[in-house]
N, C-alpha and C positions, 0 to 999 in steps of 0.2 A: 381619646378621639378615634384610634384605629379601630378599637370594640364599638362604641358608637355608630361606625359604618358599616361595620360588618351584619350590626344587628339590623340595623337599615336598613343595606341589600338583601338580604335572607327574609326579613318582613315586605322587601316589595316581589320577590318570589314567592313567597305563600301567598300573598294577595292576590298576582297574576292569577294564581294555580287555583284560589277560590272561586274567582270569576268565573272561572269557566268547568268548575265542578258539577256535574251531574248534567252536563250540556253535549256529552260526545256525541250522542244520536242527532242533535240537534244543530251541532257542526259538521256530521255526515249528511244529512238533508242539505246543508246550504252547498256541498258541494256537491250534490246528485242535481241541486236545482240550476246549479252555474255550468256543471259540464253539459246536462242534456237539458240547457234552454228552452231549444226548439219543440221540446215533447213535455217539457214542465216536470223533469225530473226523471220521465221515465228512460230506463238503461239503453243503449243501444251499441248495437253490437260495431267496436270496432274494425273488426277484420271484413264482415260482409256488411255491415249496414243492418243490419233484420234488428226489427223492434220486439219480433218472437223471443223468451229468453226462460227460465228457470231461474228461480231467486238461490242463495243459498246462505241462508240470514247470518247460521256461525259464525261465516268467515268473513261476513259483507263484501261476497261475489256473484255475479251470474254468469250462465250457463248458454250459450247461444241456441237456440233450436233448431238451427239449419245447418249454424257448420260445427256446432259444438266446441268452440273455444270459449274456456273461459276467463272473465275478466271483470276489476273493478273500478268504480269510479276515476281511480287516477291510472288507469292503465293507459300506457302510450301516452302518457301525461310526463310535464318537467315535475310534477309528485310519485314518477314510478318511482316500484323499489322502496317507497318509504315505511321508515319505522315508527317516528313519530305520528301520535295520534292528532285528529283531526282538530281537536282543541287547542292542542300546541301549533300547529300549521298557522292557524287562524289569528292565534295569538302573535306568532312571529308575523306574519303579513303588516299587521295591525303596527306594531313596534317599526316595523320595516319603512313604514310609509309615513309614520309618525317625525321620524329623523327629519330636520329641515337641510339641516348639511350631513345628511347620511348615517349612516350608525357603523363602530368597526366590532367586527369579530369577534373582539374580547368581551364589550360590551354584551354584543348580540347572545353570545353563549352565557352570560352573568344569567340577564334578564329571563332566558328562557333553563335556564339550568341544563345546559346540553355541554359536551363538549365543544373547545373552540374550533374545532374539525368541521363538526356540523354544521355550527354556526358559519362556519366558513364557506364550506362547499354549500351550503341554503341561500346565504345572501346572493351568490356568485348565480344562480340558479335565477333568485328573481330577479337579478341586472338582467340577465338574457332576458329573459321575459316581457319585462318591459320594454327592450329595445325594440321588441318584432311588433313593436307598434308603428314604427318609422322606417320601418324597410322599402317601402315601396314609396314613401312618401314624399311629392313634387313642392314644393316653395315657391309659390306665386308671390302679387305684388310687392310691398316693398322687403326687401331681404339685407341684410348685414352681414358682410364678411370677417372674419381676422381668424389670428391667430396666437396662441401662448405655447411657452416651452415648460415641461415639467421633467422635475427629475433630471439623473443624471450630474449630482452638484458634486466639485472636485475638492475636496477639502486643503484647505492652503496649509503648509507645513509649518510648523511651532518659530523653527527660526528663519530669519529673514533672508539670510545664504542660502537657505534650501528649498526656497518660495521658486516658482517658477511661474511662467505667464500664460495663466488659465484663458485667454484670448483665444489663442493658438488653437487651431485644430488638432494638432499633434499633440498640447495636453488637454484634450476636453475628451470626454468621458462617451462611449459608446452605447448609454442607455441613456441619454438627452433623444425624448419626445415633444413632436407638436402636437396640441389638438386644433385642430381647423374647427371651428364653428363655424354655420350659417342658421340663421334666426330670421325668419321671418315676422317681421310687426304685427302683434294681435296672430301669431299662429305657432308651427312649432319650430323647436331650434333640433336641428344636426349636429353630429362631433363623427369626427375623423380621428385618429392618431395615425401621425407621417414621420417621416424622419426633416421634411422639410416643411415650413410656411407654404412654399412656390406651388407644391401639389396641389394645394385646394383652389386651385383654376379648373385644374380637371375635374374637380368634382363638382364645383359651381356651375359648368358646363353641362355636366350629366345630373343633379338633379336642383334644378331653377328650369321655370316656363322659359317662354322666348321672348316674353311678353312683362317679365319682371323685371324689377325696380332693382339696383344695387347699390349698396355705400358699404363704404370702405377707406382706410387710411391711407396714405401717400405712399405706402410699397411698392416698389417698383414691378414688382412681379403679377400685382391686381392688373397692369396696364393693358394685357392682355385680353381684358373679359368686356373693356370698353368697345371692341370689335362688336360683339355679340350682345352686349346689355346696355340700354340707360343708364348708365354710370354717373354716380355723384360721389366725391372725396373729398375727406376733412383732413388737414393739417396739423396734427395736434401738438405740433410745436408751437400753433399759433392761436388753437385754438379746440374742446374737445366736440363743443357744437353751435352752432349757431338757429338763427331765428326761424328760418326754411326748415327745418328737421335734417337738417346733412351733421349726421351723427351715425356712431358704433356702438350707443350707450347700451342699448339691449342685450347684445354678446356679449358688450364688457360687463354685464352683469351677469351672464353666465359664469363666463371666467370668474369673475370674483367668488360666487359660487362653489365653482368647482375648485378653488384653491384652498377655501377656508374647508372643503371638506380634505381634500387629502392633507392638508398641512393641522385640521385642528382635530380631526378625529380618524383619519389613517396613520397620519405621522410620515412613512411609507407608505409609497403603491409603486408594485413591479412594474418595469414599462412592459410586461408582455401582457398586464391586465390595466392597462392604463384607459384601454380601450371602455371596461366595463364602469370604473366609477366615470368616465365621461359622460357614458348612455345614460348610466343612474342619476346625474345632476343635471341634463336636459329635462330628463322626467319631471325630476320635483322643479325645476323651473316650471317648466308648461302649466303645470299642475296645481300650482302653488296658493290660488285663490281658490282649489277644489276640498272641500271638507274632506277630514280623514276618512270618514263613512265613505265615500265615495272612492276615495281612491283605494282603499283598500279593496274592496267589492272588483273593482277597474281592471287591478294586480289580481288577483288571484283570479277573475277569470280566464284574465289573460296567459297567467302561468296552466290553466286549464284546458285551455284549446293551442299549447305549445308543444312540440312535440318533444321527445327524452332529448335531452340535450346529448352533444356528442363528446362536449369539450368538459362537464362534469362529471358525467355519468362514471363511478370508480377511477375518481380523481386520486384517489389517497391509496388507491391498487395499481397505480401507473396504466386502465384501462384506456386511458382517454389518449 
C-alpha cells in the first residue's frame, strides 16, 4: 500500500510537470500580459515609468532607455527574487486556489516537487496577496458580526490529581486568538486576529458605512454598535435564525470554513500567522462560486501588481 502511493504521488508529479512542458515562453507571455495590462504586455519601466526600453532576451530582462535600470517582469513584484520557473509559479497558483479549505506546506512542496521551505514561504506570499484586495474595503448594507477563538489549547494532564482548571485565566495559555469577522450579505467578509472578541467594535466602527445594517449575537460587548448602526440580534440559545433574516449564519460559515482548514489541513497554525490563513479562507469564501480559471488568473495578477513583501522577503535568512 505505502509503494502504491508513493508511485501515485511521483505519477501526479510527472503529470504536473508534462502539462506544462515546453509552455515556459508561454507562461512568460501570461505574465508580461498580466503585469503590463494597460500596454498589452509591453515592459514598462518600474523606477521612471518610460515605455522606451532595450529587450534583453537571454536573461528575459529590459533595459530602461532613460534612466537605465534594468528589470524583469516580476521585478518589485511579490515574485521578486524568484527562482522557480514561470511554469512552476503558474502551476502552484492553480493548485493554490484549487484548495477549498486550503492546501498545507507539505502538501504544497509534494505537488510541486520544491522544498517545504518554498512551499512555505510561496503560499505565505500569495495569502498576502490576496488580502490587499480588502484593504481599503467599506461593508455597506446588511453586515454580520461575531467571533471565534483558535489555538492556544492547554492539554489536560494524564492524572486526575494533576488536572488543573483550564477556566482560569492563570492556566489558559498566551497564544489563544480571536478572529473577528464581518461579512457583508451578497459581498465580502473581513477577518481580524485580536486577543479579544470586544475589539471588533472598533473595527465595525471603522470599516461599516453609517448607513449599514448589523446582526449579531447576544454579546454583551455588540451593545455598543447599537448607538451607531441599525442593529438586529439573535439569541442562539433560543434560537440560530428566524423568518425576518435576523441571523449570523454567513460568518458562521466562514468560521466553519476556516476551522476545517486549520484543524483538517494545517493541523497547526502560529497565532503570529493566524492572521494569514484567516485572509486566505475569506478569499475562497467570497470566491467560492468563481471557476478556478478565474480565480487563478484574479491571484496572480494580483500577487503581480503587489509590491516585495516585507514580512517574506528572506524569511529563512532572518531578513524579514
Amino acid at each position: 500500500m505505502a509503494q502504491h502511493f508513493l508511485l501515485s504521488a511521483q505519477a501526479r508529479t510527472l503529470s504536473l510537470k508534462a502539462i506544462y512542458k515546453g509552455g515556459e515562453e508561454k507562461a512568460y507571455e501570461t505574465f508580461r500580459k498580466l503585469r503590463w495590462s494597460e500596454t498589452q504586455g509591453e515592459p514598462i519601466c518600474p523606477k521612471c515609468g518610460c515605455l522606451d526600453h532595450y529587450e534583453i532576451p537571454t536573461r528575459r530582462k529590459f533595459k530602461c532607455a532613460v534612466c537605465h535600470a534594468q528589470f524583469s517582469v516580476t521585478s518589485g513584484t511579490m515574485f521578486a527574487s524568484r527562482k522557480l520557473p514561470f511554469t512552476d509559479l503558474l502551476a502552484a497558483i492553480c493548485l493554490f486556489v484549487n484548495g477549498a479549505k486550503g492546501m498545507s506546506a507539505v502538501q504544497f512542496s509534494r505537488d510541486l516537487d520544491v522544498q517545504y521551505k518554498t512551499a512555505f514561504v510561496l503560499a505565505h506570499k500569495l495569502r498576502e496577496a490576496l488580502a490587499a484586495e480588502t484593504v481599503m474595503e467599506m461593508l455597506d448594507g446588511e453586515v454580520e458580526i461575531d467571533g471565534a477563538y483558535f489555538g492556544g489549547h492547554v492539554r489536560p494532564e494524564n492524572r486526575k490529581e494533576d488536572r488543573i482548571d483550564r477556566r482560569k485565566k492563570v492556566n489558559q495559555s498566551d497564544r489563544r486568538r480571536v478572529v473577528v469577522a464581518l461579512r457583508q450579505r451578497g459581498g465580502r467578509t473581513l477577518s481580524f486576529v485580536r486577543q479579544s472578541e470586544a475589539d471588533g467594535v472598533e473595527i465595525a466602527r471603522a470599516r461599516m458605512v453609517a448607513n449599514a445594517k448589523l446582526f449579531a449575537d447576544e454579546a454583551t460587548h455588540w451593545d455598543a454598535l447599537e448607538i451607531q448602526f441599525e442593529t438586529d440580534r439573535i439569541n442562539h440559545s433560543e434560537a440560530y435564525s428566524d423568518f425576518n433574516g435576523k441571523h449570523t449564519n454567513w460568518v458562521e460559515s466562514y468560521f466553519s470554513r476556516l476551522r476545517r482548514m486549520v484543524g483538517g489541513q494545517h493541523h497547526h497554525v502560529s497565532h503570529k500567522y493566524l492572521y494569514q490563513y484567516a485572509n486566505h479562507a475569506a478569499w475562497l469564501e467570497d470566491h467560492r462560486r468563481r471557476s478556478n480559471g478565474a480565480n487563478a488568473f484574479a491571484l496572480l495578477g494580483g500577487a503581480l501588481n503587489h509590491p516585495v513583501s516585507r514580512v517574506w522577503a528572506g524569511y529563512w535568512q532572518r531578513a524579514s
